[in-house]
N, CA, C and O atoms as a DFTB+ gen file, in Angstrom:
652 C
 N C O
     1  1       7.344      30.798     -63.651
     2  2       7.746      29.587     -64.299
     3  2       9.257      29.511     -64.386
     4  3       9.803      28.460     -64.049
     5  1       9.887      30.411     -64.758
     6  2      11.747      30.841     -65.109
     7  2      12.116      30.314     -63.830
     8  3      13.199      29.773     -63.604
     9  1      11.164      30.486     -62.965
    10  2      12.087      30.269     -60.925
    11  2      12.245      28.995     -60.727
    12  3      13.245      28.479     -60.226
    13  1      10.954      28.253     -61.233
    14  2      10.507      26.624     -60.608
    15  2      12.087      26.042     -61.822
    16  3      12.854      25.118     -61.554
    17  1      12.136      26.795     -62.887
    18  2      13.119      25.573     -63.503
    19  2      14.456      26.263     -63.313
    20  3      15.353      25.781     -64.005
    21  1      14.807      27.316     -62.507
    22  2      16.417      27.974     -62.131
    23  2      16.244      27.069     -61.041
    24  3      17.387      26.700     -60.772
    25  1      15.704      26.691     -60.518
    26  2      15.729      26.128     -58.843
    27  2      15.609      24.578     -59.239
    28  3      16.289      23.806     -58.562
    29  1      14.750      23.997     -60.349
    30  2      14.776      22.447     -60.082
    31  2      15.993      21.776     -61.274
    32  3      16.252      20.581     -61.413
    33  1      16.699      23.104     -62.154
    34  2      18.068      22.846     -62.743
    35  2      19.234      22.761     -61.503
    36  3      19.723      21.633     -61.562
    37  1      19.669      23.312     -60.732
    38  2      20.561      23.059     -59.895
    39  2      20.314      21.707     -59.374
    40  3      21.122      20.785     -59.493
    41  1      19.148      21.616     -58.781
    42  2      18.782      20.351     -57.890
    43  2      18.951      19.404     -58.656
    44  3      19.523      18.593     -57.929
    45  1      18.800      18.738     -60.072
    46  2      18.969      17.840     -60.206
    47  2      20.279      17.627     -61.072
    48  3      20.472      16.581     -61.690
    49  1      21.400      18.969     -61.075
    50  2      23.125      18.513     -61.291
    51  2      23.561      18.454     -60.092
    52  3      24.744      18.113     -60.108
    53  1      22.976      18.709     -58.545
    54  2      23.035      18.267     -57.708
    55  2      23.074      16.893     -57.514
    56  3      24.031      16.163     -57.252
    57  1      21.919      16.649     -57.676
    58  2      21.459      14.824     -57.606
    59  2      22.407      14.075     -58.481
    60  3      22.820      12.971     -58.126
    61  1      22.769      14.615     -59.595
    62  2      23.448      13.782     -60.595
    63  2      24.872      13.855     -60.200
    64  3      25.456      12.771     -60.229
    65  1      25.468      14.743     -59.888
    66  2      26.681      14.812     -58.804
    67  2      27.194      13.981     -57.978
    68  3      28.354      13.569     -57.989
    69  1      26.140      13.642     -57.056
    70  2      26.085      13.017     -55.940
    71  2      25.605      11.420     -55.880
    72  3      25.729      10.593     -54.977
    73  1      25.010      11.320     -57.195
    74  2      25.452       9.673     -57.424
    75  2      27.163       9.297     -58.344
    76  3      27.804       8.246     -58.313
    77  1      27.489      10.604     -59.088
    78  2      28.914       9.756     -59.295
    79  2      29.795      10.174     -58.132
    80  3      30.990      10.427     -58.287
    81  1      29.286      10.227     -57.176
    82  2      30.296      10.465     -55.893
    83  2      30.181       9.018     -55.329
    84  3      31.150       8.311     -55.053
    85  1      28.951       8.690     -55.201
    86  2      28.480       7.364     -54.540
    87  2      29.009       6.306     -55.401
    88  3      29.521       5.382     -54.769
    89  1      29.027       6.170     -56.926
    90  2      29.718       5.265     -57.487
    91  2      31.111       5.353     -57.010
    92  3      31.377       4.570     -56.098
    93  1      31.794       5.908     -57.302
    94  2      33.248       6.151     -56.928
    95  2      34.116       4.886     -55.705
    96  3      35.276       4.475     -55.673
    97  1      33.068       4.632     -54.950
    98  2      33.540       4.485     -53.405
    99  2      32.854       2.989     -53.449
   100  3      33.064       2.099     -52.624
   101  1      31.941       2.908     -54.658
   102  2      31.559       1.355     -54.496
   103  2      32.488       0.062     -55.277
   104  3      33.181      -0.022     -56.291
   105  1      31.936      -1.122     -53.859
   106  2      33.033      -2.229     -54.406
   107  2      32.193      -3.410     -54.866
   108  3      31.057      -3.405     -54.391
   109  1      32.487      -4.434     -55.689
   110  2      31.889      -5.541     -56.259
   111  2      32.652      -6.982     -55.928
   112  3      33.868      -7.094     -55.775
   113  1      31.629      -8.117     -55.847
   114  2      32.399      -9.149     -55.480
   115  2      31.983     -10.154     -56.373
   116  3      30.769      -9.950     -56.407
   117  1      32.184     -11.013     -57.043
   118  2      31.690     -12.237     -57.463
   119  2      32.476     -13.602     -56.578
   120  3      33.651     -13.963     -56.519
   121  1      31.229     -14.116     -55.967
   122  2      31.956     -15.994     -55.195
   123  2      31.154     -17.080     -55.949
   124  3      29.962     -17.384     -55.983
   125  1      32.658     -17.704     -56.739
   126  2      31.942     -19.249     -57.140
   127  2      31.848     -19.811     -56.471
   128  3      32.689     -19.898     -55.576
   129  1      30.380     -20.773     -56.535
   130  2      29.684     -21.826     -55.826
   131  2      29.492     -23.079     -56.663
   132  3      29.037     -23.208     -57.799
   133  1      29.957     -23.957     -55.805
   134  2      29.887     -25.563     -56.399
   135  2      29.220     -26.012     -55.695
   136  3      29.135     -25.600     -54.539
   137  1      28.417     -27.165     -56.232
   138  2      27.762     -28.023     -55.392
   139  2      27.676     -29.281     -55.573
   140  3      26.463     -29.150     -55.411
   141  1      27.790     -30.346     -55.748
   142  2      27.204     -31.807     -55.871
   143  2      26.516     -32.448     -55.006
   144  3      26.775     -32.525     -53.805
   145  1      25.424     -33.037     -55.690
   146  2      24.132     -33.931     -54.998
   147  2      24.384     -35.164     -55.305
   148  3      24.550     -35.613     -56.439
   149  1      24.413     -35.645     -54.454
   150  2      24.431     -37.202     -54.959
   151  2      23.283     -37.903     -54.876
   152  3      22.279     -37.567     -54.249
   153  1      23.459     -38.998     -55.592
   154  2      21.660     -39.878     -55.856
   155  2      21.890     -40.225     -54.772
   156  3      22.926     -40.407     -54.131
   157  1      20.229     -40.371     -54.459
   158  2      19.944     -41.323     -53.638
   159  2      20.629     -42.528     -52.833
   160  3      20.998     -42.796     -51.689
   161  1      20.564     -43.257     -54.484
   162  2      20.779     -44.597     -54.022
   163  2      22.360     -45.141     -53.830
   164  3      22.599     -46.142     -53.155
   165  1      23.210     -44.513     -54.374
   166  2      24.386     -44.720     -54.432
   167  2      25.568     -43.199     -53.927
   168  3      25.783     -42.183     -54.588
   169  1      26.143     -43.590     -52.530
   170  2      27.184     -42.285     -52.448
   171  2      28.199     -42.664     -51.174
   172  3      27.754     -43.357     -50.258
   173  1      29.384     -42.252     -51.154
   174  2      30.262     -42.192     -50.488
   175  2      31.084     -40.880     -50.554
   176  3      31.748     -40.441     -51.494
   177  1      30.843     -40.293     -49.142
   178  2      31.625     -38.749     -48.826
   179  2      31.558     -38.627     -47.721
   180  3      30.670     -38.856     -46.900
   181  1      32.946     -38.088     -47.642
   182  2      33.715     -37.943     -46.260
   183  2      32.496     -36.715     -45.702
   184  3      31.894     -35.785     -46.239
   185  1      32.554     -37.406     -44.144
   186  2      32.214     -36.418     -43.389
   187  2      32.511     -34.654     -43.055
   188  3      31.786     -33.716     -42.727
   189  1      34.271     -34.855     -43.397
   190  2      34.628     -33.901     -43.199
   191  2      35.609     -33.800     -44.484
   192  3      36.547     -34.522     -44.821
   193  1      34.865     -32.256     -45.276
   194  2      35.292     -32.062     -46.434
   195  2      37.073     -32.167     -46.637
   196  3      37.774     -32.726     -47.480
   197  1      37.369     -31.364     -45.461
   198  2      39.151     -31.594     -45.041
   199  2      39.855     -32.732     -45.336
   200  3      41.060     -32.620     -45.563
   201  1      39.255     -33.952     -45.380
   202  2      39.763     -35.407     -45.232
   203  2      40.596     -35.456     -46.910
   204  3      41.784     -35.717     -47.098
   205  1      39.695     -35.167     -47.828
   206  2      40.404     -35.106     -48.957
   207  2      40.676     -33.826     -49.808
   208  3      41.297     -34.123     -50.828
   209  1      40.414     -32.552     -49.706
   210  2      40.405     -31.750     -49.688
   211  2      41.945     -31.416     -49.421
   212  3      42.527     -31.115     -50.463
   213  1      42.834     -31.393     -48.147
   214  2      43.644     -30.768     -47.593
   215  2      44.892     -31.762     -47.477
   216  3      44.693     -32.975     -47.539
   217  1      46.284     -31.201     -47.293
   218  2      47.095     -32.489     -47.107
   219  2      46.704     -33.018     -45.752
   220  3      46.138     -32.306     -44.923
   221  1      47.039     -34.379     -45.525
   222  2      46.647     -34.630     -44.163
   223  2      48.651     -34.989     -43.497
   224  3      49.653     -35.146     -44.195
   225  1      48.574     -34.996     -42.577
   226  2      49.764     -34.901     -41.374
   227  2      50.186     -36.009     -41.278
   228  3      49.352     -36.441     -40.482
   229  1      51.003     -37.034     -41.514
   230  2      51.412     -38.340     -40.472
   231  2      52.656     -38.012     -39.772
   232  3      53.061     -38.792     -38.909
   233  1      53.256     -37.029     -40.027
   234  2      54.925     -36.679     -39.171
   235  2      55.002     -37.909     -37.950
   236  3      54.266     -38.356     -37.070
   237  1      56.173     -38.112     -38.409
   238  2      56.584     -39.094     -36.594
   239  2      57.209     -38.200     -35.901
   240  3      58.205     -37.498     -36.078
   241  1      55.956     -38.447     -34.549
   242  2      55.648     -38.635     -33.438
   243  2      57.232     -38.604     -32.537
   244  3      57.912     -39.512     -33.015
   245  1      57.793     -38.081     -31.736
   246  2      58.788     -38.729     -31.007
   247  2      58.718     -38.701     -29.625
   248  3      59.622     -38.612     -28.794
   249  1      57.215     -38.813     -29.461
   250  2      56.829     -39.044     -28.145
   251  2      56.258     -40.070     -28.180
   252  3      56.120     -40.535     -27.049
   253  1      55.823     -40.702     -28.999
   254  2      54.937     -42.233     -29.494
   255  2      56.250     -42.972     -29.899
   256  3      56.283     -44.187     -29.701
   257  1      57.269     -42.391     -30.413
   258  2      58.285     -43.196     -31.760
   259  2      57.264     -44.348     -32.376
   260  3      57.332     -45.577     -32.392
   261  1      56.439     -43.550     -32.799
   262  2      55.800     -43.574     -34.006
   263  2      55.226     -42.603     -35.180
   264  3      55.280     -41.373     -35.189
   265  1      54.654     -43.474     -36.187
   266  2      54.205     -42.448     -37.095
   267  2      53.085     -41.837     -36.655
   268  3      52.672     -42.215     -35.559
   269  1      52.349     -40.801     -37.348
   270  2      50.974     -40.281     -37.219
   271  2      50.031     -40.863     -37.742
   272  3      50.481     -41.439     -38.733
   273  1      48.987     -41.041     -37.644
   274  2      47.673     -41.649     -38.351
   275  2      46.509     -40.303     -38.793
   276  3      46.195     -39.249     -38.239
   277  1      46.137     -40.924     -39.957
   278  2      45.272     -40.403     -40.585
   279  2      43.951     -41.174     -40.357
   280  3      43.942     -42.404     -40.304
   281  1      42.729     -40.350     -40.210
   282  2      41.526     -40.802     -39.047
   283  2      40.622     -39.608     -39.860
   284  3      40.779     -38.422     -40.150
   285  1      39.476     -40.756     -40.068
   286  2      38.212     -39.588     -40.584
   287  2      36.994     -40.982     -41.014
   288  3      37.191     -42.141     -40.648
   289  1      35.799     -40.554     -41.819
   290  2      34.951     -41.109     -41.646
   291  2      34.477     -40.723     -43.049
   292  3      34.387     -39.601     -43.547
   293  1      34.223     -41.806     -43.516
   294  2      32.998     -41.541     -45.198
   295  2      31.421     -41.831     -44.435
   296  3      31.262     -42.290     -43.304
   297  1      30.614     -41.526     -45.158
   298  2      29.382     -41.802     -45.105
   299  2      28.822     -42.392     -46.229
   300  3      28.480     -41.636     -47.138
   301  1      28.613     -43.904     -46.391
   302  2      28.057     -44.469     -47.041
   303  2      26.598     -45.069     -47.473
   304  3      25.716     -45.448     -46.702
   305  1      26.571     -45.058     -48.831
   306  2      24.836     -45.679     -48.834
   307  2      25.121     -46.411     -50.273
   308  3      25.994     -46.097     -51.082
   309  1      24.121     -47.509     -50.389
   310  2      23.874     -48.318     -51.667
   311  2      22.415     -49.121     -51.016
   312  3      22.355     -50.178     -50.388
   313  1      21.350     -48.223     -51.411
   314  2      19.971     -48.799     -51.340
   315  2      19.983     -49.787     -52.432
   316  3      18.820     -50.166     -52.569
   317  1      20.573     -50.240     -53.072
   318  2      20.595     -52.047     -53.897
   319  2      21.838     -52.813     -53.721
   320  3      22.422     -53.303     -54.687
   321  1      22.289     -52.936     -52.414
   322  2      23.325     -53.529     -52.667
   323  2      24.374     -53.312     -51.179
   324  3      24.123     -52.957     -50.027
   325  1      25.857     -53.802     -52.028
   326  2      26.729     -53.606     -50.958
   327  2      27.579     -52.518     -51.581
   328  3      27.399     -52.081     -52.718
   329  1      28.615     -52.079     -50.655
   330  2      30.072     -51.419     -51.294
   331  2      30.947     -51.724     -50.909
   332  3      31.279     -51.887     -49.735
   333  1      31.886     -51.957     -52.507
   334  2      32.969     -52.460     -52.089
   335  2      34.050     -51.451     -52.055
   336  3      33.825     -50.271     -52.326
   337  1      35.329     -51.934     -51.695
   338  2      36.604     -50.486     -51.804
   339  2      37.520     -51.417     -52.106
   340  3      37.401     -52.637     -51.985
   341  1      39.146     -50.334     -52.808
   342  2      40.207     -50.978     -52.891
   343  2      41.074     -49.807     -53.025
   344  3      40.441     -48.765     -53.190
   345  1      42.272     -49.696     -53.003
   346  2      42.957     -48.810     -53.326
   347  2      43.831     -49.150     -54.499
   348  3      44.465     -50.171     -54.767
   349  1      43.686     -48.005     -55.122
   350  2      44.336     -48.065     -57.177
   351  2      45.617     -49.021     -57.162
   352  3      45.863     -49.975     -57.900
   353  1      46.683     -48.257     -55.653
   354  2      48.272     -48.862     -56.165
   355  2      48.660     -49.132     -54.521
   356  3      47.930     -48.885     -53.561
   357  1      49.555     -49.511     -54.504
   358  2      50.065     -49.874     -53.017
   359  2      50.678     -48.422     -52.263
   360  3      51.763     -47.846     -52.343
   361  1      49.534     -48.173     -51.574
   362  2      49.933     -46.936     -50.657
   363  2      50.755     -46.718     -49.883
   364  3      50.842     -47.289     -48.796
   365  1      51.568     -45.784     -50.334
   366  2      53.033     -45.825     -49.601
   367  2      53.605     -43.893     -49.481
   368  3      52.963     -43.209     -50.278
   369  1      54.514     -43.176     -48.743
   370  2      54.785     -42.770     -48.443
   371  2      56.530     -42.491     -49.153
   372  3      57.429     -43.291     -48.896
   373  1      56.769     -41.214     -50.066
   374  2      58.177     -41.607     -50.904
   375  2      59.205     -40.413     -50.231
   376  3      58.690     -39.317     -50.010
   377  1      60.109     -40.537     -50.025
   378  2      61.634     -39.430     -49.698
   379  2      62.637     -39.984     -50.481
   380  3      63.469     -40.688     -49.908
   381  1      62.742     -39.771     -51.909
   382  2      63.428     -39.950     -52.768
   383  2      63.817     -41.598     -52.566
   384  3      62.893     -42.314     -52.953
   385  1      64.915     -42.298     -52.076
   386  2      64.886     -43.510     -52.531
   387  2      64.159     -44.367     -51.551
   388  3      64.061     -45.555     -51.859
   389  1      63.612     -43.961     -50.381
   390  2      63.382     -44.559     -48.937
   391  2      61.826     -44.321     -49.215
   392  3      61.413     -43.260     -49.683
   393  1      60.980     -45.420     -48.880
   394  2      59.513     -45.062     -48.617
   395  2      59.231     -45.794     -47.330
   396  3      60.022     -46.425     -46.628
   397  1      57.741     -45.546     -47.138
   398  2      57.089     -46.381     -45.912
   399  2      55.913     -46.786     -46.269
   400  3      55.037     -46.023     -46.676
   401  1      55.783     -48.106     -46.141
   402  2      54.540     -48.727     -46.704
   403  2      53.105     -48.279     -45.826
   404  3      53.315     -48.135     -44.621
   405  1      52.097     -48.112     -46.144
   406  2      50.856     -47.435     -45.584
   407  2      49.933     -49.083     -45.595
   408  3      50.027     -50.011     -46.399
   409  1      49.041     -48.935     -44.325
   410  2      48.367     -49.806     -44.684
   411  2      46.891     -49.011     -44.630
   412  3      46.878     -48.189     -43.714
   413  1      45.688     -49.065     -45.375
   414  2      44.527     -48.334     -44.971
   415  2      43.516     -49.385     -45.321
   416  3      43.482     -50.337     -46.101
   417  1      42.433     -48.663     -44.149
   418  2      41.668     -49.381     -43.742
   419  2      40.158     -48.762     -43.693
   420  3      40.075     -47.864     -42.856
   421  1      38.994     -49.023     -44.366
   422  2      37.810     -49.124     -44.410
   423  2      37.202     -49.519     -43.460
   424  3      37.666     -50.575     -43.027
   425  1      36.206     -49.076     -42.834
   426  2      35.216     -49.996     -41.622
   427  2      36.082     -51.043     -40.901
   428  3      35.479     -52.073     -40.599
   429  1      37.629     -50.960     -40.508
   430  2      38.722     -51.343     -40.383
   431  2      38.367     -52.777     -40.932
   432  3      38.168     -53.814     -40.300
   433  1      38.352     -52.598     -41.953
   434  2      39.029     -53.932     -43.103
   435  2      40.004     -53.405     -44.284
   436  3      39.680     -52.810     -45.312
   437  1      41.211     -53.771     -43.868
   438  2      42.138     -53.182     -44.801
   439  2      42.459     -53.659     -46.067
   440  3      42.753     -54.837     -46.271
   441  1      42.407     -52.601     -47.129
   442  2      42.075     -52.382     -48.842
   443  2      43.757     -52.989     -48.999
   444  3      44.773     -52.913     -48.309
   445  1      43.339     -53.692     -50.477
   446  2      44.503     -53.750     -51.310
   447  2      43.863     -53.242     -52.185
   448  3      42.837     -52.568     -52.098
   449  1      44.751     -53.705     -53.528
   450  2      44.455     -53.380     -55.036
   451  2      43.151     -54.167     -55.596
   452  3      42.686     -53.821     -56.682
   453  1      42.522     -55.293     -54.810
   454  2      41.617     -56.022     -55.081
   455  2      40.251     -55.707     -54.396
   456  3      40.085     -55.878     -53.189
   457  1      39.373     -55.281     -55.156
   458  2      37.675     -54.924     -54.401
   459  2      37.474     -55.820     -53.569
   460  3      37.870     -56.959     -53.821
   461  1      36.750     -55.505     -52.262
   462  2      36.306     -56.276     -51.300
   463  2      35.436     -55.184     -50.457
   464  3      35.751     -54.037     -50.141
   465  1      34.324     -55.861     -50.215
   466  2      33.023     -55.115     -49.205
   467  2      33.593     -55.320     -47.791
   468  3      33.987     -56.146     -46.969
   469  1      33.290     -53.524     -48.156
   470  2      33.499     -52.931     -47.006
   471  2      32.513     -52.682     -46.077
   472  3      32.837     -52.708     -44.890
   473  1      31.064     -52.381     -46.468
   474  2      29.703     -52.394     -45.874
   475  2      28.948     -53.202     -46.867
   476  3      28.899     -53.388     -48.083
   477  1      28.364     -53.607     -45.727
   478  2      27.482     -54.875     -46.404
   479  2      25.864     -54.545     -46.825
   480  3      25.668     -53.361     -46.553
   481  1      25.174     -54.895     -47.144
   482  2      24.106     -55.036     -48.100
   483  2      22.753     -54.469     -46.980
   484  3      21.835     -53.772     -47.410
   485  1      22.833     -54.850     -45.725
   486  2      21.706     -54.131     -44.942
   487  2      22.294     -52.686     -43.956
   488  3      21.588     -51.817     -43.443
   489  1      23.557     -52.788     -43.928
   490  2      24.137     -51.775     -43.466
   491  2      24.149     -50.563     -44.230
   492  3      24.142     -49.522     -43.575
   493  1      24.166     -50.473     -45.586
   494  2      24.003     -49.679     -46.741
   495  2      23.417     -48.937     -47.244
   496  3      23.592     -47.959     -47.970
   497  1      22.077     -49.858     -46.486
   498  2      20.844     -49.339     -47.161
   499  2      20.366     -48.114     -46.198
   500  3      19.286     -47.559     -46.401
   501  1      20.971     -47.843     -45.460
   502  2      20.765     -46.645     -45.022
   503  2      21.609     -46.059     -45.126
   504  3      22.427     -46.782     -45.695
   505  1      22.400     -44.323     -44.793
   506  2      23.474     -43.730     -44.557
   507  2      24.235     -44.362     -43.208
   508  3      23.938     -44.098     -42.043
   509  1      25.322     -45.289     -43.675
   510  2      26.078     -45.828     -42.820
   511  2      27.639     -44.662     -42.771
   512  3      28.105     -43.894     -43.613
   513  1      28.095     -45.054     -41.265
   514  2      29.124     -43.951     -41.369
   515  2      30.892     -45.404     -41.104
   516  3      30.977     -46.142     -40.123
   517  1      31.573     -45.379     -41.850
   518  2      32.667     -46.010     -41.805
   519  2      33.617     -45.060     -41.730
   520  3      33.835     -44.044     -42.389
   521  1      34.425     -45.842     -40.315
   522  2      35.900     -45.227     -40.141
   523  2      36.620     -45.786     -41.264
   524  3      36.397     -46.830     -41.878
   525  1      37.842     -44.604     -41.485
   526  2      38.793     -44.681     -42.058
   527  2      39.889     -44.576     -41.694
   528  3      40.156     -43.452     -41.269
   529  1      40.868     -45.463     -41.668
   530  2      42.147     -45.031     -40.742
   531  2      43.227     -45.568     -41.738
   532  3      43.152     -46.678     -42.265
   533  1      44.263     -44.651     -41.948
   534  2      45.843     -44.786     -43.018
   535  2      46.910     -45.125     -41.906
   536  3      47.273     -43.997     -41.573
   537  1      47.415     -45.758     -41.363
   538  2      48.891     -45.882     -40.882
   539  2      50.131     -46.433     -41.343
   540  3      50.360     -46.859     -42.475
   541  1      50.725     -46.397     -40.597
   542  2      52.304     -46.930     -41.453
   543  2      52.905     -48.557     -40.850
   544  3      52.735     -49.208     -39.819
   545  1      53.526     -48.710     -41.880
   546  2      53.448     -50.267     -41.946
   547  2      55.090     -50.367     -41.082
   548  3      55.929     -49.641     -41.615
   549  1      55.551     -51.089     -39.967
   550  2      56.836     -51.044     -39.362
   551  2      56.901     -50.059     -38.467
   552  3      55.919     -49.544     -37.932
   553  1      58.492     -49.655     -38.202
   554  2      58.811     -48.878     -37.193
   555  2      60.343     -48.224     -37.052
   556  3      60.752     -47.558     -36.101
   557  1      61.001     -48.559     -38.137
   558  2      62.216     -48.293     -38.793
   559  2      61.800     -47.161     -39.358
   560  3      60.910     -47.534     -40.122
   561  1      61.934     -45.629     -39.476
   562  2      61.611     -45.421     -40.678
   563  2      63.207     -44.067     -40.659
   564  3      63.709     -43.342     -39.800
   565  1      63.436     -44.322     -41.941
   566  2      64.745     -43.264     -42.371
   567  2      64.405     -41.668     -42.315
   568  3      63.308     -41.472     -42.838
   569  1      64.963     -40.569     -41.879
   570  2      64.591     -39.272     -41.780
   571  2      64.525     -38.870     -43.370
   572  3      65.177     -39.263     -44.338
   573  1      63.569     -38.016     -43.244
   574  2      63.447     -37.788     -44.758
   575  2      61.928     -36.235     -44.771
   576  3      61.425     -35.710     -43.777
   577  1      61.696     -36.008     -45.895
   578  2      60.181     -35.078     -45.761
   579  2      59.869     -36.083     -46.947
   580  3      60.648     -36.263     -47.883
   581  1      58.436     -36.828     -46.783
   582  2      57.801     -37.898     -47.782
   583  2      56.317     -37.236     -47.658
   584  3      55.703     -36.573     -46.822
   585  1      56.007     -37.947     -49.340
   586  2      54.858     -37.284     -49.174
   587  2      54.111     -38.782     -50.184
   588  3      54.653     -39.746     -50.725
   589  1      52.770     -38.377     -50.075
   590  2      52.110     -39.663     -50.820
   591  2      51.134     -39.524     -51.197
   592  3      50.917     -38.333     -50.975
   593  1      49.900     -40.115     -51.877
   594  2      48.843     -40.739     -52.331
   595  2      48.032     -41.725     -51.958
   596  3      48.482     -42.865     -52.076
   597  1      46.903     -41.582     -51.518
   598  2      46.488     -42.602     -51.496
   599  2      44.806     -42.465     -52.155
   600  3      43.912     -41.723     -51.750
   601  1      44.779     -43.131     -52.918
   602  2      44.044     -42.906     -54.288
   603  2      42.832     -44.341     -53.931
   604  3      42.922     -45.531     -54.234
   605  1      41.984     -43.747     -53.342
   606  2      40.479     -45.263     -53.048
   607  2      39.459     -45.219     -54.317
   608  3      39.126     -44.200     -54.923
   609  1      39.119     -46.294     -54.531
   610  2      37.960     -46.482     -55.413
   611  2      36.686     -46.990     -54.605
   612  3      36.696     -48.159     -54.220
   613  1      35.659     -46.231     -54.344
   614  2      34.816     -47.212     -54.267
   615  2      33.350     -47.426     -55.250
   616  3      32.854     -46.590     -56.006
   617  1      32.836     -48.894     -54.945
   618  2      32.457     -49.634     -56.041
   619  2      30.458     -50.040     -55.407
   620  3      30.205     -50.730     -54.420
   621  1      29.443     -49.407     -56.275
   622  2      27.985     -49.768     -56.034
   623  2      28.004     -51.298     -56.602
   624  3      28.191     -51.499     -57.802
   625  1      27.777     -52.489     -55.573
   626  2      27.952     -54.205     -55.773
   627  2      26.240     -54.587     -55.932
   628  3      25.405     -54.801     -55.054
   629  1      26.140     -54.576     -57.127
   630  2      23.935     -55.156     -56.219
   631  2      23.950     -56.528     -55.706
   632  3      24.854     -57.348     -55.869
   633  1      23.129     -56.649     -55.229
   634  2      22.926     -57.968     -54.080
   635  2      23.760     -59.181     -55.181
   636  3      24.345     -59.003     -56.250
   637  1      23.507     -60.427     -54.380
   638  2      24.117     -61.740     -54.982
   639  2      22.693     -62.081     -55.749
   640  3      21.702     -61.602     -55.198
   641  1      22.511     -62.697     -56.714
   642  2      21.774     -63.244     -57.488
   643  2      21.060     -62.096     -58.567
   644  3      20.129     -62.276     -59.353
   645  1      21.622     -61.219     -58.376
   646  2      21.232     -59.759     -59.102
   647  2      21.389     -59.900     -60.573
   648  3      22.573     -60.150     -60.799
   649  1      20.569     -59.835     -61.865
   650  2      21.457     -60.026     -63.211
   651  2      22.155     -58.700     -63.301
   652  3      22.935     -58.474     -64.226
């Protein structure tokens, strides 16, 4: 009996050894995950998360002598209705006192400060995909590094005669 427990005492400060060896050398990670679902019936999101997500580029061009354009695509739906868009403030481009006016454009119908449908009421009702395109307004523009905003609202419209 004295043998089985001289022999199964080593073995298991052995074993116990040899897991704080194995702790030692281990690493841990935690990754936050976000998600949003959107309803059904009402949603607008860019195809490509990058579009608003990341700064986007317009540098002029001096092989165009022009500006750059900003180009991407929402995916829209309003199963009751239409959607409309506008942009908050007049989109523009600033280098301290010099700017450049932006014009942007929805399903190329270009937004002011005032709502106006951009996809219409049977187009909607499924996942419709609308281009989006930002360019610059003229062809003058002063050297400078500008940077900007352009801040869209868009709006679930239910049909005409809707209470």
């Amino acid at each position: 009996m004295f043998k089985k427990i001289a022999i199964a005492a080593p073995l298991a400060l052995l074993a116990l050894g040899s897991s704080g060896a194995f702790a030692a050398g281990e690493a841990a990670h935690s990754i936050s995950i976000v998600a949003h679902v959107p309803t059904n019936g009402f949603y607008v999101v860019p195809t490509d998360p990058d579009l608003v997500n990341k700064d986007q580029d317009m540098s002029y061009q001096p092989g165009t002598g022009r500006m750059g354009e900003v180009n991407g695509f929402f995916d829209v739906r309003n199963n009751n209705g239409s959607v409309h868009a506008s942009v908050d403030s007049a989109p523009k481009l600033i280098s301290g006192a010099n700017s450049i006016d932006l014009q942007v454009a929805i399903n190329n119908k270009a937004l002011t400060t005032t709502p106006q449908e951009v996809v219409g009421e049977s187009e909607s009702d499924v996942n419709f995909r609308a281009p989006l395109k930002i360019s610059a307004i003229g062809s003058n523009f002063q050297p400078g590094d500008y940077t900007g905003v352009v801040a869209l609202t868009f709006d679930a419209v239910p049909p005409v005669g809707t209470p």
